[in-house]
GUZAPA-77661 format. One line per 10 residues: their letters; for each residue y, z, x of C-alpha. Coordinates in nm, 2 decimals, padded with zeros to 4 digits. Layout:
<sites>
A	Y,Z,X  ...
</sites>
This chain:
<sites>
XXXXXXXXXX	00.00,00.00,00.00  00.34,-00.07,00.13  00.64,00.09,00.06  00.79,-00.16,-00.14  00.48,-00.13,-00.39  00.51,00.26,-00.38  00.92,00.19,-00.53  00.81,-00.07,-00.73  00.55,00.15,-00.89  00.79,00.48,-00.91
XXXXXXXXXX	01.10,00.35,-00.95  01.25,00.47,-00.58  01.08,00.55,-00.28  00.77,00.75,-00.23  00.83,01.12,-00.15  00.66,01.25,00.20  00.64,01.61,00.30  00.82,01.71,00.61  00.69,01.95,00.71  00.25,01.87,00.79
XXXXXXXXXX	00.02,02.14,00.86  -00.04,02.11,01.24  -00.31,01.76,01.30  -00.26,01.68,00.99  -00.15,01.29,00.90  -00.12,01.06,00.60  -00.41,00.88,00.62  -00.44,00.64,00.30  -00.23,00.55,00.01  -00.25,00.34,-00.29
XXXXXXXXXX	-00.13,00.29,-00.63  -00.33,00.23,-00.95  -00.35,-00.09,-01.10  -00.42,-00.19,-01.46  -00.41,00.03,-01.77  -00.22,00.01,-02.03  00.16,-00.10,-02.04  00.26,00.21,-02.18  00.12,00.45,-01.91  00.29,00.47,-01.62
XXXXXXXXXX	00.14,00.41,-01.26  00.05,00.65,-01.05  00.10,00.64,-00.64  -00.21,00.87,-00.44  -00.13,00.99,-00.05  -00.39,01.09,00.16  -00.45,01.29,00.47  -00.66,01.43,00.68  -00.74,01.67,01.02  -00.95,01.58,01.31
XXXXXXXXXX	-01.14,01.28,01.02  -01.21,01.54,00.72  -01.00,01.48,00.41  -00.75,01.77,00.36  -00.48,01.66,00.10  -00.39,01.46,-00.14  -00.03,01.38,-00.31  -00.05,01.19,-00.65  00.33,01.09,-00.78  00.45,00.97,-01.14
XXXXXXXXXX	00.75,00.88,-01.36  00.79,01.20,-01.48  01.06,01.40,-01.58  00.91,01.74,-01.63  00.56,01.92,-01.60  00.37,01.84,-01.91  00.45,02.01,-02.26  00.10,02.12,-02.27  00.12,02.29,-02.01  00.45,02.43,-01.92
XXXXXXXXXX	00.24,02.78,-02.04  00.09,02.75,-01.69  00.43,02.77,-01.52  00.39,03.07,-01.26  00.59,02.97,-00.94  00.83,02.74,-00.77  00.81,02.46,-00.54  01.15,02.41,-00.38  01.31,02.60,-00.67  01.17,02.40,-00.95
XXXXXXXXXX	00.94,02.51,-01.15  00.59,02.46,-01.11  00.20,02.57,-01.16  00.06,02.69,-00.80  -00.28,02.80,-00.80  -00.60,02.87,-00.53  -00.94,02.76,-00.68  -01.23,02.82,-00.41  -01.43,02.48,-00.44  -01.79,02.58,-00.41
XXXXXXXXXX	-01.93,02.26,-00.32  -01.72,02.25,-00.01  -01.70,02.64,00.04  -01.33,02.64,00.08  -00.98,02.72,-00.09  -00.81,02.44,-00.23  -00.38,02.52,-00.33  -00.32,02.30,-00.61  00.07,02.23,-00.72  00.23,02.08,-01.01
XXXXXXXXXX	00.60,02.04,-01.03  00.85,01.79,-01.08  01.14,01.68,-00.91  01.41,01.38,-00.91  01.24,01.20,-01.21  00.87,01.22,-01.07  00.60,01.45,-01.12  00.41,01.59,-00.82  00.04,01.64,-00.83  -00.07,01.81,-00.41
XXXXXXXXXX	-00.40,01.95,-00.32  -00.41,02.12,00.02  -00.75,02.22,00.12  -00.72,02.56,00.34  -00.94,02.45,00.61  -00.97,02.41,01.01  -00.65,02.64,01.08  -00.46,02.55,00.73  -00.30,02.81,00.62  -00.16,02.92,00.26
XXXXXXXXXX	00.15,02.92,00.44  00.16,02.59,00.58  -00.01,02.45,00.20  00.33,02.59,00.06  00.56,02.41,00.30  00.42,02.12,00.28  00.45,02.13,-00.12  00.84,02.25,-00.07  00.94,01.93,00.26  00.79,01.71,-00.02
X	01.14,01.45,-00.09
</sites>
């Protein structure tokens, strides 16, 4: 995917986090094809450390987290609000943060597996450097 298909897609450029956990880099992207005219495309980032997948950034048109479930609301990612939780994924024995929020028109989907040195810490910085 270029970054021309990325705007296309969202309506203005992609947003990147700016701040990586350390050996971590964007390793794929893409965005969906198809569908019907009415929903709108979606644009997926991936990364990875040392070859194992470790994160993944889905971005929509959006202008708010979903009515059904702004219930969920229980953090913030840069000051906006947003659903932040850690679910331990038993097939892969390991933490995953998962964030929802939106910002600047688009709606942020990141997973941050805590993994090889990945710290909570590091997951949440990467969610907030996300412009």
């Amino acid at each position: 995917m270029t970054s021309e298909q990325a705007c296309a897609a969202l309506g203005r450029p992609l947003p990147r986090p700016a701040a990586l956990p350390d050996g971590v880099r964007e390793t794929w992207s893409s965005v969906s094809t198809g569908g019907p005219a009415n929903i709108p495309r979606n644009v997926t980032v991936a990364y990875a450390k040392n070859g194992r997948g470790v994160g993944l950034l889905t971005v929509v048109k959006g202008n708010a987290i979903p009515t059904a479930n702004t219930g969920e609301i229980n953090s913030t990612v840069a000051g906006a609000p947003a659903i932040v939780r850690q679910v331990h994924l038993g097939s892969l024995d390991t933490d995953d943060m998962q964030y929802l929020w939106s910002r600047d028109g688009l709606l942020l989907v990141l997973h941050v597996q805590l993994v090889e040195g990945i710290t909570r810490e590091a997951a949440d910085a990467m969610a907030a450097s996300t412009r």
